[in-house]
N, C-alpha and C positions, 0 to 999 in steps of 0.2 A: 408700269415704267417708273422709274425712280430717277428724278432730275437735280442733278447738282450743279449749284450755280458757285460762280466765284470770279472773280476779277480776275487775275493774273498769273501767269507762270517762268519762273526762270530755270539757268543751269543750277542757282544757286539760293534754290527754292525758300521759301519761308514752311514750317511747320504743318500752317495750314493745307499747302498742297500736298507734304507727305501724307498728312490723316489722307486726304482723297484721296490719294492712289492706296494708302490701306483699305479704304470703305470699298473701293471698284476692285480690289482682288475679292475680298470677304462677302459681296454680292455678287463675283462672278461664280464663286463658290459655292453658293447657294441655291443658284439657278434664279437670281433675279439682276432681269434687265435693268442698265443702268446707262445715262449718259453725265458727261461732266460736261459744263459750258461755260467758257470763259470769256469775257467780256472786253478787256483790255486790249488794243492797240498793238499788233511786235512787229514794227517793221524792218528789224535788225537781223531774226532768228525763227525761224519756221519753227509755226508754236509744235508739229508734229514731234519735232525732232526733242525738244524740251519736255514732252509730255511722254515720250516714250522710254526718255532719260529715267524718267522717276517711277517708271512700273502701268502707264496706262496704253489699250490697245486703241487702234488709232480709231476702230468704227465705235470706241466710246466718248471720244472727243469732239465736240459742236465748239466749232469758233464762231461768235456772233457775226462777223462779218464774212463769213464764205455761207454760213446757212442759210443765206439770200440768193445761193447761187447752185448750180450742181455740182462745184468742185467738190470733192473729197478730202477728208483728210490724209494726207497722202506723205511721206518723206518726199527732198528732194529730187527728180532726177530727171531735169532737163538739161541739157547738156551743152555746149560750146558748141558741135557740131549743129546743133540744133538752132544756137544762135548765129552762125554764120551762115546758113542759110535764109535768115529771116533779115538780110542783108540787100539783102534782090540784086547781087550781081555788081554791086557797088565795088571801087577798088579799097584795099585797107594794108597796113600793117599790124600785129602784134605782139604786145613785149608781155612774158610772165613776170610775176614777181611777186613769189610767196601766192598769199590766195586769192589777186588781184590779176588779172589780166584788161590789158589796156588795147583798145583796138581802134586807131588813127585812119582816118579816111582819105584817100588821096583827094590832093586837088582843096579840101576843104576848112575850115575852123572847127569842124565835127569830131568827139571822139565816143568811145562806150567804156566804163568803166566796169567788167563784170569782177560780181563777187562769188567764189567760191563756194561751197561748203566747207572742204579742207585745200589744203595745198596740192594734196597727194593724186587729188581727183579734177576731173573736170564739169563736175555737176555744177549748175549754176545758180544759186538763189535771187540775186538779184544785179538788175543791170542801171548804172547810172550815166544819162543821157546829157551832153553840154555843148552846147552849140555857141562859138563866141564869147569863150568863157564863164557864159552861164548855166548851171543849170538848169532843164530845162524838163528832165520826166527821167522818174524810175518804177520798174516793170518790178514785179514781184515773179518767181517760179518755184512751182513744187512739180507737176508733172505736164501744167502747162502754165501760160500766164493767167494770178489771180488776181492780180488787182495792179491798176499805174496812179501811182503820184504823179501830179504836175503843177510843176514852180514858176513864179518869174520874180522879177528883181526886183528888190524893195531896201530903201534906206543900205544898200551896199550887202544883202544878202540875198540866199534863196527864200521865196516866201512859197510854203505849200497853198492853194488854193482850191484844188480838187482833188478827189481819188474817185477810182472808174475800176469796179468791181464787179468781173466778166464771167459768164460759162463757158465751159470747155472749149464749146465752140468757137469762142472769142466774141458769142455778140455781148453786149453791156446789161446784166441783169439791174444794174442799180449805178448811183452815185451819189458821191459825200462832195458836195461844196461846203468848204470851210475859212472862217476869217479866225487865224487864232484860234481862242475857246469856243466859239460860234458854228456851230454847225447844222447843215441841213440835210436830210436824206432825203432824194429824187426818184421816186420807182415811178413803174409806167402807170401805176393807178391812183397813186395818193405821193406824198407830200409830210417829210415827217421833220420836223422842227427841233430837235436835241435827239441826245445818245440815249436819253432814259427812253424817250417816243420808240428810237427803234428797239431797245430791249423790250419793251413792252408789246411790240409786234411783233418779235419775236415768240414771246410767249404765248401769245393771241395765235401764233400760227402752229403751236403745238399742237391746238386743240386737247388739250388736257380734259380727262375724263375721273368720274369719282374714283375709280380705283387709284389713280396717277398719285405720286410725292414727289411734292419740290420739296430737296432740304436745300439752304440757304447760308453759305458756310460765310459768302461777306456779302453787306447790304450795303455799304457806302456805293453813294451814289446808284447803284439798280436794284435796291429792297425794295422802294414803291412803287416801283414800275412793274416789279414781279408781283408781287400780293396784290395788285389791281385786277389783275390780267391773269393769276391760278386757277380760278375759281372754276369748277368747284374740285380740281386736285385740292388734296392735304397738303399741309405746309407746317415744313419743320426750319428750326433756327437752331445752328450748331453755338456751341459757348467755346470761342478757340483762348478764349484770355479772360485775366480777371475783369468784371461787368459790371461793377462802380470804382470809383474813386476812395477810397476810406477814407481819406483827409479832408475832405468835403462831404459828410455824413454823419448827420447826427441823428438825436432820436426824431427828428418831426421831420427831418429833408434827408433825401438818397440823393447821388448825384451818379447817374448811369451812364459805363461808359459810350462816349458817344455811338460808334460802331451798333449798338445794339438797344439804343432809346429806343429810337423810333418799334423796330419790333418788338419789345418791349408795350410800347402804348398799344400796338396791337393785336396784343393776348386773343382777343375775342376771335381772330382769325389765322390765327394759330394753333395747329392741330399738340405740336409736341415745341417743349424745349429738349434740346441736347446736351448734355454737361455730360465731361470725359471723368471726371472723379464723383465718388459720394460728397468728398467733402462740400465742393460745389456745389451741387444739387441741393444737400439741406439746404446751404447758406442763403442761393437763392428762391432756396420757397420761403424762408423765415422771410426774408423779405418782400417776397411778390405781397406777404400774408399783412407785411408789420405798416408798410408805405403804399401800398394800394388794395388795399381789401381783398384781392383776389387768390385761388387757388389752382394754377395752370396746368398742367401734366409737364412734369419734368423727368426725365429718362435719362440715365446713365450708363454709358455705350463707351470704352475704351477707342479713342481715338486711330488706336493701334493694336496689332497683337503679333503674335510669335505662335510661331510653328512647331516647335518643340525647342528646346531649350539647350543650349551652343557650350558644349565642354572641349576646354584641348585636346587639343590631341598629340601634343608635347608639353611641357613643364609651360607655364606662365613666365613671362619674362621678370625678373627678379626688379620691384622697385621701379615697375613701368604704371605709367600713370595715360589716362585716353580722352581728349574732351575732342565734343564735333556738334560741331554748331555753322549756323552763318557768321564765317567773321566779319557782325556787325557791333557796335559801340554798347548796344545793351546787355551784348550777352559777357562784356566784361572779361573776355580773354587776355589781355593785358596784365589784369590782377592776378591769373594763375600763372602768367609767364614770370612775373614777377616773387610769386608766392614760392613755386619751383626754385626757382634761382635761389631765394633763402634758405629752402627747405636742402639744397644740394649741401650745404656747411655742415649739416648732422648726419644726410644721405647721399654720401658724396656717389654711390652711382644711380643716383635717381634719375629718370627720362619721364619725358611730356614729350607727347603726339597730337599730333592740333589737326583735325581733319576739318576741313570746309574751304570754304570760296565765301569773298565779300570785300568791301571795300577796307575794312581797316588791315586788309593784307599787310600794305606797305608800311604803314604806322607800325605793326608785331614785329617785322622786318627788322627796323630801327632798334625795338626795344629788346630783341633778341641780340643784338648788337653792342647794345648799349650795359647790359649785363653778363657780355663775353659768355651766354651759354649756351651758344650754336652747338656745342657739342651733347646736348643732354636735353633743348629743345626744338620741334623738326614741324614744319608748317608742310604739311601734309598732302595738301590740296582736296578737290573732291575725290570721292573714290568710293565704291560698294563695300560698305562695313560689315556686311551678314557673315562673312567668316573672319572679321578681323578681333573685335571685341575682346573675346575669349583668351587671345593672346596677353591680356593685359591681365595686371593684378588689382586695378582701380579704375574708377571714373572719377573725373574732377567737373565740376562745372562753378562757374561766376554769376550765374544769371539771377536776379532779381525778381524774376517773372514770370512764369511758366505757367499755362493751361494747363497742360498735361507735361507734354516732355518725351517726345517720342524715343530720343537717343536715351533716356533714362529708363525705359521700359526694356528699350533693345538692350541696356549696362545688365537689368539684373538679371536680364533672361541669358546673358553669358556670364551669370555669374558674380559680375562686378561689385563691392562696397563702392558707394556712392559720398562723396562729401562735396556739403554745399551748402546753401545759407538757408535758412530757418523761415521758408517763404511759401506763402498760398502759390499753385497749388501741387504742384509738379515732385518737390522736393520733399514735401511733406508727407503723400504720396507713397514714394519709391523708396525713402531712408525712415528706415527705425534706427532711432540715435543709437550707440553703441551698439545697435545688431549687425547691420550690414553696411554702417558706415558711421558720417558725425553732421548731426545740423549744426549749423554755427548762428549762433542768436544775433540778431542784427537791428537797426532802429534808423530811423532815416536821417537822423545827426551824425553817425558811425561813419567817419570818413574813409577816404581810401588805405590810408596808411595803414588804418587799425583792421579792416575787412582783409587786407594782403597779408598781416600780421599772423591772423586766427585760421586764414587759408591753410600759411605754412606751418603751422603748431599742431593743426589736423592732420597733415602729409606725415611730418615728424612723428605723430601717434600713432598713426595708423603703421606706419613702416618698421614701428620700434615698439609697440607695446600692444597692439591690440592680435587678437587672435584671426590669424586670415583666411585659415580654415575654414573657422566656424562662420566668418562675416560672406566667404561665397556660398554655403550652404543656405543661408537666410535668404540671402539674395535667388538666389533659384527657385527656393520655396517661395517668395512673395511672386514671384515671375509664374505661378501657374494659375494665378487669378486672369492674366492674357494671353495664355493660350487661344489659338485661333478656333477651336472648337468653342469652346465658351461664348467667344466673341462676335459667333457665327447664328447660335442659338439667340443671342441679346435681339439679333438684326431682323431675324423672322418674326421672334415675339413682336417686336417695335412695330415690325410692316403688315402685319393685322387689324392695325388700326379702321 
């Protein structure tokens, strides 16, 4: 069995959970079991429904907090009717509205506030409970209840203080008494003192055997609770991002990023590193070799792959340009909104497609606004890009940072010239300067004005003088390094270990 660990998951994913749900197609492919387990808290969104979103099947999903219990992973589908029988006969009224139903209790100060899954339905994920204008407990459901928070008033708010985490049957397999960041786990035999203790028992209750692999995609906060507790499974540590600092590195000090010190110091129980490019891989063995004497197994395993490779199937939209990302602050979509909008004076019918989800939505909003070119560029939302790519004549990205770059794998495998900035390791990676696109040389004094500058001098190049032909032929030829056969081959040699 092959165990993958990791904190968190959303609608509007970070990188690291697309590579997972690539690694759980490419070993389901294989014929090697796998599960994913995530460690983080969702009391807003059934992690089912999140995890299915992005390509994983539910019996390979362990959430640490139901693995205690014999719930399943399961979508939602407990129902309103379902909840008005667990009423016992009480009198009520209710008012819908949108994906809230509210349900008033005769006679009483009592209401129930259920939440939806959508509007459209009556499935109910969770119900919140107020008595006297307090509240005072909310029930979690997937197919039945898995777990209740319970509140009471403090300093003029709800303070949580327990959760009570049930089987099927409704009796209480376990419970979290919590103050704040303080928390303790109550099972009927032991007694567990923080969230690392219960990861750690967790992994103790695998019973992990030598053939077993834990890979380890994020250790903050439960890396050492895992590596304590593997023994004797192999243990792999994925590299999702650049793993020192260079500005704090000289020849006698490294400074590693934090995320991966710690495993880092423990090479010696560490079966494999992960790194998704070569370039990485040298880089860090020069250095495992140059700052610590040591020489670790380091393996190089595309984060992602493709299935074969995504041609139109009508003309490419003329002077269309595709970036997809989280829209968060780092990956810098602002500068190509901006870049665009320049780049429209020389390409007056040029378009940007902005695919993703993320907080600086509204901020794009504005500056879409604010540059009058709602008409040329379009915030997207999320959406399945496996057949959209290919429609485009370009990929644009702003990002400064990239492990890999999964939407840059998915650009050249439809084909796409790539422009971006001249940055370990992603970009370096997937553009060969004037083949299949433009690095753009960058320094960390290069203000914004000047990086929006050289964005739009690239879009103007590329649309007006370079050959586009030739730059998607390149681009598909570099794309058959991740074909999923290839990719599939890395994953068996690796798990022979």
């Amino acid at each position: 069995m092959v165990y993958n660990f990791n904190l968190g998951i959303g609608w509007a994913s970070s990188g690291v959970e697309y590579a997972q749900a690539y690694r759980a197609k490419v070993l389901r492919e294989i014929g090697q079991e796998a599960k994913f387990i995530f460690t983080d808290m969702f009391p807003r969104d059934n992690i089912q429904h999140m995890a299915e979103n992005i390509g994983f099947l539910d019996n390979e999903v362990i959430w640490l907090y139901t693995f205690f219990t014999d719930c399943k992973t399961s979508p939602v589908t407990y129902t309103l009717g379902q909840l008005q029988k667990s009423f016992g006969g009480r009198g009520f009224s209710s008012m819908k509205e949108g994906a809230k139903v509210k349900y008033d209790f005769t006679g009483t100060d009592s209401y129930y506030m259920a939440y939806l899954v959508n509007e459209n339905e009556d499935r109910v994920h969770r119900v919140e409970m107020v008595s006297n204008g307090c509240l005072i407990r909310k029930d979690y459901y997937t197919y039945c209840r898995i777990y209740s928070e319970y509140y009471a008033p403090l300093d003029n708010k709800a303070h949580l203080y327990q959760r009570r985490f049930f089987n099927q049957d409704g009796t209480v397999a376990y419970e979290e008494i919590t103050d704040n960041d303080k928390v303790m786990y109550q099972f009927p035999d032991r007694l567990l003192c923080s969230k690392e203790e219960l990861v750690g028992y967790l992994v103790e209750c695998l019973k992990l055997a030598p053939q077993d692999v834990v890979i380890i995609d994020r250790t903050t906060g439960i890396g050492q609770a895992i590596m304590q507790n593997a023994a004797p499974a192999k243990i792999g540590i994925v590299i999702h991002a650049d793993h020192f600092s260079e500005g704090s590195t000289d020849e006698e000090h490294i400074l590693w990023n934090n995320y991966y010190e710690y495993a880092f110091s423990q090479h010696k129980h560490i079966s494999f590193y992960l790194a998704s490019t070569d370039t990485q891989n040298q880089l860090l063995k020069e250095q495992f070799q140059k700052y610590m004497g040591i020489k670790p197994r380091i393996v190089t395993i595309p984060v992602g792959s493709l299935d074969k490779a995504k041609r139109p199937e009508k003309g490419r939209k003329r002077h269309s340009l595709i970036t997809a990302s989280r829209l968060a602050d780092e990956k810098h979509i602002d500068w190509l909104i901006e870049a665009v909008a320049k780049a429209r004076e020389q390409v007056p019918d040029i378009s940007l497609d902005i695919y993703g989800k993320g907080g600086e939505e509204p901020k794009l909003k504005k500056l879409i606004e604010k540059f009058q070119c709602g008409s040329c560029v379009r915030l997207c939302g999320q959406q399945n890009l496996e057949h959209v790519y290919q429609d485009y004549e370009a990929y644009l990205s702003g990002s400064t940072s990239e492990g890999f770059g999964l939407t840059l794998m998915e650009a050249v495998g439809s084909g796409l010239p790539i422009i971006g900035f001249d940055v370990r390791y992603g970009n370096q990676n997937f553009i060969d300067d004037g083949k299949n696109g433009y690095l753009i040389a960058v320094h960390d004094k290069m203000e914004k004005k000047e990086r929006v500058q050289c964005l739009a001098e690239c879009i103007v190049r590329l649309f007006t003088e370079a050959d586009l032909a030739a730059f998607h032929v390149h681009s598909y030829e570099k794309a058959k390094a991740y074909l999923t056969e290839e990719v599939k081959q890395q994953w068996i040699e690796l798990l022979k270990i």
